[in-house]
PDB file of N, CA, C and O in Angstrom:
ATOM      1  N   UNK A   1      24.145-207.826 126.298  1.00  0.00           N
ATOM      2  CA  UNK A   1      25.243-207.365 127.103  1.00  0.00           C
ATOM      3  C   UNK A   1      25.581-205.933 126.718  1.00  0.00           C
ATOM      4  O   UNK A   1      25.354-205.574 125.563  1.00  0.00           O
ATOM      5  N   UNK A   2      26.163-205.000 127.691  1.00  0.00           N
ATOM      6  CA  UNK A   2      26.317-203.746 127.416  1.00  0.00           C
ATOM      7  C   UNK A   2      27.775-203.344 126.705  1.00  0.00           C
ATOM      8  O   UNK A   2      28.733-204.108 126.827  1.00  0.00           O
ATOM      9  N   UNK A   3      27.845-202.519 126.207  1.00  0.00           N
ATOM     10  CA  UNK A   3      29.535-202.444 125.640  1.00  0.00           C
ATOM     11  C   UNK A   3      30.429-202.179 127.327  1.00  0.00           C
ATOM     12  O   UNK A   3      29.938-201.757 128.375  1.00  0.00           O
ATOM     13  N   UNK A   4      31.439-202.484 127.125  1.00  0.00           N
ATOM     14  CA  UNK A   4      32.097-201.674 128.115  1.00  0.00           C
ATOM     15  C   UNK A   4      32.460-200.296 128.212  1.00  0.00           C
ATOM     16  O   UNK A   4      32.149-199.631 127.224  1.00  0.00           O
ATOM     17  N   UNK A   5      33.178-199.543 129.368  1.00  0.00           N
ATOM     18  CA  UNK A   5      33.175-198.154 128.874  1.00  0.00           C
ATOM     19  C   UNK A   5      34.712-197.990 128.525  1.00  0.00           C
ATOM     20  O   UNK A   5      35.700-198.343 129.168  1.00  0.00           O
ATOM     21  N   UNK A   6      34.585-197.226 127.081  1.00  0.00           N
ATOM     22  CA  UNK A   6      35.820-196.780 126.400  1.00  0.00           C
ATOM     23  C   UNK A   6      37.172-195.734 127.651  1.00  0.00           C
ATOM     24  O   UNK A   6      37.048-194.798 128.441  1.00  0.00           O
ATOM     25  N   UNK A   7      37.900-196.278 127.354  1.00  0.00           N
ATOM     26  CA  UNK A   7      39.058-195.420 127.947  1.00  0.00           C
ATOM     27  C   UNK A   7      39.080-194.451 126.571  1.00  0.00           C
ATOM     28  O   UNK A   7      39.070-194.483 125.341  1.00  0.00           O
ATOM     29  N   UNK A   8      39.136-193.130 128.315  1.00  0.00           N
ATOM     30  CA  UNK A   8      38.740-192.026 126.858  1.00  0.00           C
ATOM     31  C   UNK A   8      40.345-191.329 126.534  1.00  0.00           C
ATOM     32  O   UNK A   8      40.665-190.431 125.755  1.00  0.00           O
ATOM     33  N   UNK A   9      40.896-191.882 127.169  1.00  0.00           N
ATOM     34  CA  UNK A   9      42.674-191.848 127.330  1.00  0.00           C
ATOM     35  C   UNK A   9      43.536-192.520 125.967  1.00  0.00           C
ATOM     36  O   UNK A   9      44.677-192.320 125.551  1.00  0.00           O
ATOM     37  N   UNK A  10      42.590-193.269 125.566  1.00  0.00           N
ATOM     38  CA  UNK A  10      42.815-193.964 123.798  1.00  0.00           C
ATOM     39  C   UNK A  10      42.147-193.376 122.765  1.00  0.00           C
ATOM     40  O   UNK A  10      40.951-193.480 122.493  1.00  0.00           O
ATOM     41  N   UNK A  11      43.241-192.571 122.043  1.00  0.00           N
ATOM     42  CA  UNK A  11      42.648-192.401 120.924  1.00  0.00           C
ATOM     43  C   UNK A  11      42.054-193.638 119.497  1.00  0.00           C
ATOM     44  O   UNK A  11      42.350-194.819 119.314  1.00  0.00           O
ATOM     45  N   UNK A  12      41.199-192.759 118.763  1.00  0.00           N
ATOM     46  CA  UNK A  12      40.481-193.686 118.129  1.00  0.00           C
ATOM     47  C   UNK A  12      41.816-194.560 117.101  1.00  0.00           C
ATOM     48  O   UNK A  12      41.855-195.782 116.956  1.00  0.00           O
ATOM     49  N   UNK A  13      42.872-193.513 116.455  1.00  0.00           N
ATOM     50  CA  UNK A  13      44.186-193.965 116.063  1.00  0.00           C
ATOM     51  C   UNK A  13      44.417-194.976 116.559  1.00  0.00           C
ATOM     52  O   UNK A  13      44.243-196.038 115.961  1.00  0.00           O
ATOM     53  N   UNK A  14      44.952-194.885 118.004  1.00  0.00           N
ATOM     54  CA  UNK A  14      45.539-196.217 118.267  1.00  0.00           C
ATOM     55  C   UNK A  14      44.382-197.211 118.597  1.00  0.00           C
ATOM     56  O   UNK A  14      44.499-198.282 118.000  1.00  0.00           O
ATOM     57  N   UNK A  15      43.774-197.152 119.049  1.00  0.00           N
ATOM     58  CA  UNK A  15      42.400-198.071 118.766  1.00  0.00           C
ATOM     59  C   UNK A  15      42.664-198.978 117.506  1.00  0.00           C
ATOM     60  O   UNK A  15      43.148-200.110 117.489  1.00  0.00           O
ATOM     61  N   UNK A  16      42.258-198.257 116.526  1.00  0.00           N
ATOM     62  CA  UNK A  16      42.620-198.835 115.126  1.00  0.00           C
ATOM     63  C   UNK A  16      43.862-199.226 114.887  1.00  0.00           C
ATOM     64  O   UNK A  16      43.807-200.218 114.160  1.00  0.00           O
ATOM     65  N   UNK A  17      44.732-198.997 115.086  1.00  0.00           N
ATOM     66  CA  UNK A  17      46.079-199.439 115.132  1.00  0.00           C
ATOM     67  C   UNK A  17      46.189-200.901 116.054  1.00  0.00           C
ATOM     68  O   UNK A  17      46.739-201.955 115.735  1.00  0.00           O
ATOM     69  N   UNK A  18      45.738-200.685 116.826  1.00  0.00           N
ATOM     70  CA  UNK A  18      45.637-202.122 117.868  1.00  0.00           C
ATOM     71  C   UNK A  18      44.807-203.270 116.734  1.00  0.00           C
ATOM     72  O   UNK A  18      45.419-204.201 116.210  1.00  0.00           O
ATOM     73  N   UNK A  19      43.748-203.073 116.559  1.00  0.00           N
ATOM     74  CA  UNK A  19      42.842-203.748 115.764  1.00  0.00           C
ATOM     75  C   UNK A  19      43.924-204.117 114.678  1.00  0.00           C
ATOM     76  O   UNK A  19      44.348-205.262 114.834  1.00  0.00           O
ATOM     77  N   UNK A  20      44.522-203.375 113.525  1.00  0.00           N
ATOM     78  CA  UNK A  20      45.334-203.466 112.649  1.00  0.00           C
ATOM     79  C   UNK A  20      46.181-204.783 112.798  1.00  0.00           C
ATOM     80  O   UNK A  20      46.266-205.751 112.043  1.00  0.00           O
ATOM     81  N   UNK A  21      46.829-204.497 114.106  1.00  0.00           N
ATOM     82  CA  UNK A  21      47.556-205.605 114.526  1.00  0.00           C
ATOM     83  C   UNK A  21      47.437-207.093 114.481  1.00  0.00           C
ATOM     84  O   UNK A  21      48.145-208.025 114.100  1.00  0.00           O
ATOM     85  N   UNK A  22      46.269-206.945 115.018  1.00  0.00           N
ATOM     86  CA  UNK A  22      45.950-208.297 115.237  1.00  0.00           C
ATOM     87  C   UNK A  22      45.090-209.094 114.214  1.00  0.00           C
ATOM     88  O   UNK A  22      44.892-210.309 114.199  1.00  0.00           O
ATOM     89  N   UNK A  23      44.455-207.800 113.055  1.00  0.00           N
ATOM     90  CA  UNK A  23      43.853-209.049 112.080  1.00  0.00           C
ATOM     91  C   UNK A  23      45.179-208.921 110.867  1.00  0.00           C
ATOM     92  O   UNK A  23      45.139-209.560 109.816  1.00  0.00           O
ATOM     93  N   UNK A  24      46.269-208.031 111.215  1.00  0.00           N
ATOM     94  CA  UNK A  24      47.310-208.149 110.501  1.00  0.00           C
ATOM     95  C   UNK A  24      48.566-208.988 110.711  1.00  0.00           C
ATOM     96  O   UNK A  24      49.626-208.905 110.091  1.00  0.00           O
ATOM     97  N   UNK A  25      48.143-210.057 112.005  1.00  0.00           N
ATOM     98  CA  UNK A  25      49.884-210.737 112.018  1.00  0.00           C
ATOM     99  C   UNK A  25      48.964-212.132 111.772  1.00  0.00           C
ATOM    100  O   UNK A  25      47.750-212.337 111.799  1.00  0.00           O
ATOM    101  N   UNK A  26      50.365-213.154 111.471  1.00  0.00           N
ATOM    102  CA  UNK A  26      49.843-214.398 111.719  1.00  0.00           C
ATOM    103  C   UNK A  26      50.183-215.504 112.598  1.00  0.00           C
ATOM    104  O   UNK A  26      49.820-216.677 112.507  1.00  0.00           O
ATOM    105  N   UNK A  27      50.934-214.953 113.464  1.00  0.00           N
ATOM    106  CA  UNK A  27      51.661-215.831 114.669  1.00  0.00           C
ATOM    107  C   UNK A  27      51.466-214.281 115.964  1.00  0.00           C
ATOM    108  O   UNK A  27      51.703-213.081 116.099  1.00  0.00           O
ATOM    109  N   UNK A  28      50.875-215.470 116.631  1.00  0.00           N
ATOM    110  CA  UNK A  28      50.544-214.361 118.019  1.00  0.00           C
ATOM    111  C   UNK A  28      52.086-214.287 119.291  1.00  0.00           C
ATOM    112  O   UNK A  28      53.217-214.266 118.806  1.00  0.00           O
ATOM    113  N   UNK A  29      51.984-214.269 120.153  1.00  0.00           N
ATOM    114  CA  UNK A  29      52.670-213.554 121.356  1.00  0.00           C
ATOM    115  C   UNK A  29      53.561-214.960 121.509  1.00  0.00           C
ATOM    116  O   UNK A  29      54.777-215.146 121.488  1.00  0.00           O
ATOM    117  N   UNK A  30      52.324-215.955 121.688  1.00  0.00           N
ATOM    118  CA  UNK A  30      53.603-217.642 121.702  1.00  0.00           C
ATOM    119  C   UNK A  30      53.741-217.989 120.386  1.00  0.00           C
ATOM    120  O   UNK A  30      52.809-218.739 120.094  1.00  0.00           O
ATOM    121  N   UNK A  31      54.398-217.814 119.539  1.00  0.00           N
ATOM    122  CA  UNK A  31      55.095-218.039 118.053  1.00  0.00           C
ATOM    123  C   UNK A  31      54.219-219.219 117.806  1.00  0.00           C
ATOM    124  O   UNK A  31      54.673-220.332 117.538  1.00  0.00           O
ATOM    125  N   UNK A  32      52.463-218.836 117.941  1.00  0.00           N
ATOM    126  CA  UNK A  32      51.386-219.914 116.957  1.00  0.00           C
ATOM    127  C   UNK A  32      51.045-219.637 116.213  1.00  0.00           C
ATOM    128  O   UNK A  32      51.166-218.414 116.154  1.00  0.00           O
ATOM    129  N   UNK A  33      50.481-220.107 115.211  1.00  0.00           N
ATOM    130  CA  UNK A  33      50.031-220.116 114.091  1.00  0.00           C
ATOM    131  C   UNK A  33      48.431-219.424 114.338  1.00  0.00           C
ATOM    132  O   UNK A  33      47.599-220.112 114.930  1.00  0.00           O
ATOM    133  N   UNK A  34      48.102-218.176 113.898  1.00  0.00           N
ATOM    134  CA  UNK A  34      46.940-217.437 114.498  1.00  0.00           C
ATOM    135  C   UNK A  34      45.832-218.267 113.299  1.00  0.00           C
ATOM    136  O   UNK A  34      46.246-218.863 112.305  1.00  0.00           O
ATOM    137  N   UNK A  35      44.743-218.161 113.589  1.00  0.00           N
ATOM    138  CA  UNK A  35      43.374-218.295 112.703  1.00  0.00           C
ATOM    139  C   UNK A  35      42.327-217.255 113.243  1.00  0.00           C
ATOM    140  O   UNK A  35      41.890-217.131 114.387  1.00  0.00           O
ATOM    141  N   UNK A  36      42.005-216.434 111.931  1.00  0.00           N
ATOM    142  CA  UNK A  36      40.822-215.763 112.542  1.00  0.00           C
ATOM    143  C   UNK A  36      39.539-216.221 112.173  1.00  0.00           C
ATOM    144  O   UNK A  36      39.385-216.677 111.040  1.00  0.00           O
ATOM    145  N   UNK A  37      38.630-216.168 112.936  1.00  0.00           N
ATOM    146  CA  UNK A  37      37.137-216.626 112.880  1.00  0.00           C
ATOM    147  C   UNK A  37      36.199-215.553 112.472  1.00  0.00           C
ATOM    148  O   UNK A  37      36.639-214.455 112.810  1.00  0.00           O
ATOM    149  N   UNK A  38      34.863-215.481 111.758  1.00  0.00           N
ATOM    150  CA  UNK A  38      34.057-214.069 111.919  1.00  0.00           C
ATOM    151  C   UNK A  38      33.156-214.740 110.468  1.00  0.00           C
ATOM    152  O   UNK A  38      33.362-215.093 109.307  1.00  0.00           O
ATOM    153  N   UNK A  39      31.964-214.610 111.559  1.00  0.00           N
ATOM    154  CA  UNK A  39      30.735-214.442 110.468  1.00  0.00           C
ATOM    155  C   UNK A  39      30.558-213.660 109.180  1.00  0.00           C
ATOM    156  O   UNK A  39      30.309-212.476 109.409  1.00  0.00           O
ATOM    157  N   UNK A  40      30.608-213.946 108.013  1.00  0.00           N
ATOM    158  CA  UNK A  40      30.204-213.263 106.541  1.00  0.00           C
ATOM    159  C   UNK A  40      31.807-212.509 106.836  1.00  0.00           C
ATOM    160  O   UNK A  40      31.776-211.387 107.343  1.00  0.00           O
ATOM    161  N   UNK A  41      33.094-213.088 106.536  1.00  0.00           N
ATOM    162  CA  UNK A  41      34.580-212.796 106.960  1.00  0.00           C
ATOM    163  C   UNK A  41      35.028-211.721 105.343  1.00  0.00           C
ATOM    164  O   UNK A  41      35.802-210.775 105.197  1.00  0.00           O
ATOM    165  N   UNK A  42      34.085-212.470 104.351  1.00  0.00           N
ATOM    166  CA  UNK A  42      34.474-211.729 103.218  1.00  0.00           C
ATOM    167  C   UNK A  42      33.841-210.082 103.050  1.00  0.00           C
ATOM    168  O   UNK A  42      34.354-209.143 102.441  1.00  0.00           O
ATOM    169  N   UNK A  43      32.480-210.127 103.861  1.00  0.00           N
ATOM    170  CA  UNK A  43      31.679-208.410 103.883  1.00  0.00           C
ATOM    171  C   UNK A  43      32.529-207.389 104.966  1.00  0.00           C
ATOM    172  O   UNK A  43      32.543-206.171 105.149  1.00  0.00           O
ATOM    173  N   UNK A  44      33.237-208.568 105.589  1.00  0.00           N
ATOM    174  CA  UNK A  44      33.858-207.811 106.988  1.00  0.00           C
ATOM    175  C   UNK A  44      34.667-207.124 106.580  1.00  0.00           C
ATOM    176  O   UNK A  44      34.790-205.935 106.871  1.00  0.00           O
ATOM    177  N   UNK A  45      35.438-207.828 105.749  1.00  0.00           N
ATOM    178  CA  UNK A  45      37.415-207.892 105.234  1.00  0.00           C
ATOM    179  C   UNK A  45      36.761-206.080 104.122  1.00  0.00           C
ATOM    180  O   UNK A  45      37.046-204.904 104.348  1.00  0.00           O
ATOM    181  N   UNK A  46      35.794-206.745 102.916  1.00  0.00           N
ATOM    182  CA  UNK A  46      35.645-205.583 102.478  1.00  0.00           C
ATOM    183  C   UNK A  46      35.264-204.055 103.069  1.00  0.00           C
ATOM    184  O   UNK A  46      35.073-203.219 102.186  1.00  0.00           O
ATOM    185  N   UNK A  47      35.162-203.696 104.141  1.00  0.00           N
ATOM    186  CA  UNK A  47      34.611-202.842 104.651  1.00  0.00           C
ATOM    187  C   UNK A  47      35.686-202.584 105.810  1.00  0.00           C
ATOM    188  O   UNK A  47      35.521-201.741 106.692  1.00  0.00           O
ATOM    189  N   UNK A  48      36.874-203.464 105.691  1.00  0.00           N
ATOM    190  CA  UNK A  48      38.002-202.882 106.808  1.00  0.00           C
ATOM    191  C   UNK A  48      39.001-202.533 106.153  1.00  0.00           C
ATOM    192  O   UNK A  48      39.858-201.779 106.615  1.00  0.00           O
ATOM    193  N   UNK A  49      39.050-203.222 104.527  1.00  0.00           N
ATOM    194  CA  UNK A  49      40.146-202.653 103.516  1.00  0.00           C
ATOM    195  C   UNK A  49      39.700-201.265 103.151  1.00  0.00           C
ATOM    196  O   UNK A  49      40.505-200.344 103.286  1.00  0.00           O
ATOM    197  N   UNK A  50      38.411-201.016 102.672  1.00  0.00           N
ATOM    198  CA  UNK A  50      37.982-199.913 101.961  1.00  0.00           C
ATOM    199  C   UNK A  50      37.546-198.946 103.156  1.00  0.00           C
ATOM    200  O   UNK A  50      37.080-197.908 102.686  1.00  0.00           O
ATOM    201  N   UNK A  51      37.549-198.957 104.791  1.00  0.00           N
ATOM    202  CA  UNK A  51      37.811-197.823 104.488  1.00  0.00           C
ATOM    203  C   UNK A  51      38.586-197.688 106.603  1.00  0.00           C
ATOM    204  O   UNK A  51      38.543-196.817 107.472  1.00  0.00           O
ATOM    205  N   UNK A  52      39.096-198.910 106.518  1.00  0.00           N
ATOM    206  CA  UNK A  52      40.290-198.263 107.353  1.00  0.00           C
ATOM    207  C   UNK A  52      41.882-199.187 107.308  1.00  0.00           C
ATOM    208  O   UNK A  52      42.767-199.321 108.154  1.00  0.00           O
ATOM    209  N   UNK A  53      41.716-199.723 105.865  1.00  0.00           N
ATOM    210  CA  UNK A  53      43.233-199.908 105.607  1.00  0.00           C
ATOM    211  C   UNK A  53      43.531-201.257 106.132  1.00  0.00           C
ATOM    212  O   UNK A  53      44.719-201.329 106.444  1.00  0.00           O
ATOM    213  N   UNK A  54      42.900-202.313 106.333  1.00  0.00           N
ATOM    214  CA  UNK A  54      43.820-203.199 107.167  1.00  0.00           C
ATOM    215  C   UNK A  54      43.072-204.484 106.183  1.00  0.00           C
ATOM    216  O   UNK A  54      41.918-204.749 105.847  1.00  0.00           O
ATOM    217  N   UNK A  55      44.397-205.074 105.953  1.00  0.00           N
ATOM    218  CA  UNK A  55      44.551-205.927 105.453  1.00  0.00           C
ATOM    219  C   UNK A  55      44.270-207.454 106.565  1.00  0.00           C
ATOM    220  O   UNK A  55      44.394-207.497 107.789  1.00  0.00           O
ATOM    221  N   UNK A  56      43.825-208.702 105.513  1.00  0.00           N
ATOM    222  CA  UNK A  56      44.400-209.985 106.834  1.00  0.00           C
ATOM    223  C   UNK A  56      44.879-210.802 105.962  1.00  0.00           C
ATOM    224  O   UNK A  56      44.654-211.187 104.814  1.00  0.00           O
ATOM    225  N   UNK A  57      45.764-211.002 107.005  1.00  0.00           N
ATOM    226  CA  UNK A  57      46.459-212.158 106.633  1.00  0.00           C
ATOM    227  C   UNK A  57      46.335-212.982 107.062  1.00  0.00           C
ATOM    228  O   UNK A  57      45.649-212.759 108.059  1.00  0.00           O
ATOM    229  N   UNK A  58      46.687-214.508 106.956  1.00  0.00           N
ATOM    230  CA  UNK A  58      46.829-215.860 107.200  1.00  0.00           C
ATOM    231  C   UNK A  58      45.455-216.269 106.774  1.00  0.00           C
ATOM    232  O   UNK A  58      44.734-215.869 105.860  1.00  0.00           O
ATOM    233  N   UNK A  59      45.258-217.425 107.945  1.00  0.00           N
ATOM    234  CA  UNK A  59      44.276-218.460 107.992  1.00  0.00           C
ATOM    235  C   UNK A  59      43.107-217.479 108.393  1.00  0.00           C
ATOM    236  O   UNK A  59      43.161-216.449 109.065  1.00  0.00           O
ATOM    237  N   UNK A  60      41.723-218.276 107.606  1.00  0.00           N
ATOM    238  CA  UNK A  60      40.601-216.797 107.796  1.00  0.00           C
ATOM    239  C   UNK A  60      39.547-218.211 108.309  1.00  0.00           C
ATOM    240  O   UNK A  60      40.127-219.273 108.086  1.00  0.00           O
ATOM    241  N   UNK A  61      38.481-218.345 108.786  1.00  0.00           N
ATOM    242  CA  UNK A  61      37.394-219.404 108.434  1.00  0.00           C
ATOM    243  C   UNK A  61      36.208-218.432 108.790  1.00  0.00           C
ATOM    244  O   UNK A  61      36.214-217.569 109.669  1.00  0.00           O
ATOM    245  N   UNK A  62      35.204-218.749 107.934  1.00  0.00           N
ATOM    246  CA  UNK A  62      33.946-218.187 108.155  1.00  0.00           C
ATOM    247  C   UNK A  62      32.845-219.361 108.464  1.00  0.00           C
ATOM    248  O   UNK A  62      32.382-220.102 107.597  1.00  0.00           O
ATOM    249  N   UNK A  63      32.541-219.391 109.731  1.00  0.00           N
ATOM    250  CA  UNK A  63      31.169-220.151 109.645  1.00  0.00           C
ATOM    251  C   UNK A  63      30.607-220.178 108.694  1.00  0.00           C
ATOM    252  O   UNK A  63      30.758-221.288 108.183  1.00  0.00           O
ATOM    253  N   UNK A  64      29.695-219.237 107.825  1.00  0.00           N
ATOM    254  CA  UNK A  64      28.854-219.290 107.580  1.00  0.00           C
ATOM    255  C   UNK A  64      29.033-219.795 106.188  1.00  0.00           C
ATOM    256  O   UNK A  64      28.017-219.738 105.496  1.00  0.00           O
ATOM    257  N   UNK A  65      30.253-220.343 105.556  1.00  0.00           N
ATOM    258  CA  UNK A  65      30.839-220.919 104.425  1.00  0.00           C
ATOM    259  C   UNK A  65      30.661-222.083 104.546  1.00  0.00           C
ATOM    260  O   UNK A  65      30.234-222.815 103.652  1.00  0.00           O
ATOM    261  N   UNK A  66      30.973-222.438 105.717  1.00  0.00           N
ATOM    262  CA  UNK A  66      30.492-224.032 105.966  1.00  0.00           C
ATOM    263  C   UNK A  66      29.012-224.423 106.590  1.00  0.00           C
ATOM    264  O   UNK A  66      28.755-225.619 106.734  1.00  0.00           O
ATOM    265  N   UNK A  67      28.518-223.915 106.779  1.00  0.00           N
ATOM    266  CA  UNK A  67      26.997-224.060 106.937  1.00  0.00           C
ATOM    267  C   UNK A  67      26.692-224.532 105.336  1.00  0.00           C
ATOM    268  O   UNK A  67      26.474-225.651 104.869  1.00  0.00           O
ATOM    269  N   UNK A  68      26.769-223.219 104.708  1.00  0.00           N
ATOM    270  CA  UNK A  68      26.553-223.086 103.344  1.00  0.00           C
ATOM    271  C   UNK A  68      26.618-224.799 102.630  1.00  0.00           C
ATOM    272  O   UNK A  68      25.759-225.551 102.170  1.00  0.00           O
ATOM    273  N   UNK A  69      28.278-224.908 102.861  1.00  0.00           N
ATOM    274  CA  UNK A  69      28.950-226.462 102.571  1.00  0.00           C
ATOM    275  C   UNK A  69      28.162-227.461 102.953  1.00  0.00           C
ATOM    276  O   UNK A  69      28.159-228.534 102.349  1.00  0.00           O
ATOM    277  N   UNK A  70      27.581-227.275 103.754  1.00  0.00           N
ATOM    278  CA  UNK A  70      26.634-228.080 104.482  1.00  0.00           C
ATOM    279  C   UNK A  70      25.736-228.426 103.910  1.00  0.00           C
ATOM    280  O   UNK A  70      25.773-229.469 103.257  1.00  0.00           O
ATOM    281  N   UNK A  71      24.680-227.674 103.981  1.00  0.00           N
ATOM    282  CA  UNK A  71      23.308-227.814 103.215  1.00  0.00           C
ATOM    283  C   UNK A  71      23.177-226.452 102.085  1.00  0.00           C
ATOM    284  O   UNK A  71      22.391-225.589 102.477  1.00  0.00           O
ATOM    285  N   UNK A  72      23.772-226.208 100.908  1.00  0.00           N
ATOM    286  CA  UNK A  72      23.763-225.339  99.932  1.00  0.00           C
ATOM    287  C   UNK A  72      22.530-224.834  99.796  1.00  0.00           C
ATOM    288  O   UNK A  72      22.384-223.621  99.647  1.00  0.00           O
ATOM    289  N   UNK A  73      21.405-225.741  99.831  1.00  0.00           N
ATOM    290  CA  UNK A  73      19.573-225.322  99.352  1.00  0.00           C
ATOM    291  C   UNK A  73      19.221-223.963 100.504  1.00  0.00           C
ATOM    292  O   UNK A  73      18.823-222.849 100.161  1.00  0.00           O
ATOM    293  N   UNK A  74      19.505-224.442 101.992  1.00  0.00           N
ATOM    294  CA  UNK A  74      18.955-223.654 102.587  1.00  0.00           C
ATOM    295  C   UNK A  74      18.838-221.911 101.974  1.00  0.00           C
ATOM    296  O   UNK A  74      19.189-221.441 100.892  1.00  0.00           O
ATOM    297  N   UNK A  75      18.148-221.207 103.271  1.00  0.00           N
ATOM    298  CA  UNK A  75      18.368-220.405 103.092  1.00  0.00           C
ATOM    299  C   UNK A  75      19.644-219.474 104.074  1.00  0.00           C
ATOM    300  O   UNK A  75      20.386-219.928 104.944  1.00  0.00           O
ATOM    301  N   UNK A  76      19.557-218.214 103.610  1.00  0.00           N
ATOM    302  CA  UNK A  76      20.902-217.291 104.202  1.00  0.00           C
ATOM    303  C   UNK A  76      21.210-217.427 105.071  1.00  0.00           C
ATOM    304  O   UNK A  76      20.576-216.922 105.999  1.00  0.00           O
ATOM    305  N   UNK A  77      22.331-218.164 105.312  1.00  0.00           N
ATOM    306  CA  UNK A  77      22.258-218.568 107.001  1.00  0.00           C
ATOM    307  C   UNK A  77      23.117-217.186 107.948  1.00  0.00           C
ATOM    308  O   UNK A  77      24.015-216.456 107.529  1.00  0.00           O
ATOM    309  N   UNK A  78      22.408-217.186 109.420  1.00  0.00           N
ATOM    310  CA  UNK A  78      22.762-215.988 110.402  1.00  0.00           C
ATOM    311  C   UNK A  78      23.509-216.756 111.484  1.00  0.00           C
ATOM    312  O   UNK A  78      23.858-217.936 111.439  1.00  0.00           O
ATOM    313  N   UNK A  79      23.684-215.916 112.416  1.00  0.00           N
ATOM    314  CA  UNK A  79      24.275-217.082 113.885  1.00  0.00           C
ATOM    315  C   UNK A  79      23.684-217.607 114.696  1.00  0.00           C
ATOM    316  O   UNK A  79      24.079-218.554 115.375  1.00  0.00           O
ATOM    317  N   UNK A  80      21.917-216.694 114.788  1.00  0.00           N
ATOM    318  CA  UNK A  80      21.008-217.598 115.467  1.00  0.00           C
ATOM    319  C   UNK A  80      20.480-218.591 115.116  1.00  0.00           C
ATOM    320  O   UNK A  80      19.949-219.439 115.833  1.00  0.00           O
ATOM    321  N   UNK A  81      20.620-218.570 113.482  1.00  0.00           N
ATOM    322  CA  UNK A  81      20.167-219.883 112.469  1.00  0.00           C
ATOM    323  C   UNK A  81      21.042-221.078 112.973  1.00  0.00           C
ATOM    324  O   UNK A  81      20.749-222.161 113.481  1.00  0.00           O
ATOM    325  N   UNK A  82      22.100-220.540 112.679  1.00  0.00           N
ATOM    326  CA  UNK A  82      23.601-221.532 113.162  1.00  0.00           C
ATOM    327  C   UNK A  82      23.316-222.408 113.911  1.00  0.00           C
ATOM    328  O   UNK A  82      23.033-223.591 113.725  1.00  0.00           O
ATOM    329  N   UNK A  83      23.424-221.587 115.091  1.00  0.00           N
ATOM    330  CA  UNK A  83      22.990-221.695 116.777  1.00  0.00           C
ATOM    331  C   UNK A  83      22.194-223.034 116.644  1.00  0.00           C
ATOM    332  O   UNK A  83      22.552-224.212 116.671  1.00  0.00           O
ATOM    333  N   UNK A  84      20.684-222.268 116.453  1.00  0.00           N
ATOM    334  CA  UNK A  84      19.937-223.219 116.910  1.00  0.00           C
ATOM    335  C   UNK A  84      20.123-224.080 116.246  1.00  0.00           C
ATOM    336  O   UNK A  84      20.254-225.061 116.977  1.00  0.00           O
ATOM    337  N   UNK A  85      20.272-224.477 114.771  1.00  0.00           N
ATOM    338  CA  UNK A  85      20.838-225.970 113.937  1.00  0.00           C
ATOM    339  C   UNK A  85      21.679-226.641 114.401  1.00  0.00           C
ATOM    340  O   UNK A  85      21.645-227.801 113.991  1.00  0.00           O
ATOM    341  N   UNK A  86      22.478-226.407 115.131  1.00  0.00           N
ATOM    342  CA  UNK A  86      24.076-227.336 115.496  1.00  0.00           C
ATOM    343  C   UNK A  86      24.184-227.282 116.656  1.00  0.00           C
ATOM    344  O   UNK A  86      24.753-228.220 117.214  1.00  0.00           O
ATOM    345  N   UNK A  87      23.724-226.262 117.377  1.00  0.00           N
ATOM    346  CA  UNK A  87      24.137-226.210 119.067  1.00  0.00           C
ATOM    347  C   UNK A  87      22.890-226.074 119.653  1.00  0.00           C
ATOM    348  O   UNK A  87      22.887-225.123 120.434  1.00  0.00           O
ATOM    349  N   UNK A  88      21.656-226.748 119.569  1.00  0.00           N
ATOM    350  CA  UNK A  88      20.888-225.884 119.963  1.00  0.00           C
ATOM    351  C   UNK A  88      20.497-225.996 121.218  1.00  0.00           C
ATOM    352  O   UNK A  88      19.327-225.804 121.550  1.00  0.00           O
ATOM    353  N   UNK A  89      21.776-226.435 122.344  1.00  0.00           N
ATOM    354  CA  UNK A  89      21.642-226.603 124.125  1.00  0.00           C
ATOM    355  C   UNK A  89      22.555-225.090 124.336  1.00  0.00           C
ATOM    356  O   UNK A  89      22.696-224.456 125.382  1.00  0.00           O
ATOM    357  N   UNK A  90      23.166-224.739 122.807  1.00  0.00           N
ATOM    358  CA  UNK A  90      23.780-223.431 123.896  1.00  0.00           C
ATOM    359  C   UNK A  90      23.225-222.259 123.268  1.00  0.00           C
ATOM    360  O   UNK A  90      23.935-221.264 123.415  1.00  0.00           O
ATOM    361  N   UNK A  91      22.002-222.057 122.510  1.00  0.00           N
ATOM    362  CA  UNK A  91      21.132-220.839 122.377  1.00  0.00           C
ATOM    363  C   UNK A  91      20.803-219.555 123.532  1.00  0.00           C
ATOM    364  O   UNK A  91      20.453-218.395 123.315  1.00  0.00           O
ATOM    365  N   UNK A  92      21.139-220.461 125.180  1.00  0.00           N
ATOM    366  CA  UNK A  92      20.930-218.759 125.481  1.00  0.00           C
ATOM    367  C   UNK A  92      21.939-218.097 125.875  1.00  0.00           C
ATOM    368  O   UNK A  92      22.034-217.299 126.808  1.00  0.00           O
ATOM    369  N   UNK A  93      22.971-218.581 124.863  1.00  0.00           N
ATOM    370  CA  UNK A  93      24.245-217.505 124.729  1.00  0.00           C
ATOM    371  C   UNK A  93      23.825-216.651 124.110  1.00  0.00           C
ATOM    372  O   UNK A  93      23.676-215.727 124.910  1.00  0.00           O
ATOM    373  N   UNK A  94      23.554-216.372 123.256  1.00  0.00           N
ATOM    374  CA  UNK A  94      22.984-215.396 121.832  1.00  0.00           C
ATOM    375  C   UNK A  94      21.972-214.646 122.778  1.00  0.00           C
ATOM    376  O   UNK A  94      21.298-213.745 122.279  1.00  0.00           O
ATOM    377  N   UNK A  95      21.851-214.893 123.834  1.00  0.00           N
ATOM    378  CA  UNK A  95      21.044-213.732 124.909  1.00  0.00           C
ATOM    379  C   UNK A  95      21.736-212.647 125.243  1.00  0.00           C
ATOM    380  O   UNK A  95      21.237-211.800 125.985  1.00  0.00           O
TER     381      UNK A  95
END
């Protein structure tokens, strides 16, 4: 899939500031309880603290922790690994 095209009317600031937001609250717009999702959540988190400031809070889950939980022996698990192990009728999403 292609990116969409950037509104060039947004700076990259508030860009990041938007982003900030949302891996920084923990109750969204209807007063719920947010959870964020995201593959390898701990390489992510390090590389959004160190070097654009944003912290997360609340509830975090990483797939790929529970794969892990799953079968520990394997090897490094990815999302097409995932994919095809657990879902493998909805693989040509990952298209």
């Amino acid at each position: 899939m292609a990116a969409p095209p950037l509104d060039e009317n947004i700076t990259v600031t508030k860009r990041l500031q938007c982003v900030k937001s949302v891996l920084e609250s923990t109750i969204n717009r209807r007063g719920c309880q947010v959870t964020k999702v995201a593959i390898d959540i701990k390489q992510q988190f390090k590389y959004l603290s160190t070097s654009c400031g944003v912290t997360l809070i609340g509830n975090l889950q990483d797939p790929k922790v529970a794969c892990w939980l799953l079968d520990p022996a394997t090897k490094e698990k990815n999302l097409h690994r995932m994919v095809s192990n657990f879902i493998p009728d909805q693989v040509y999403l990952l298209d």
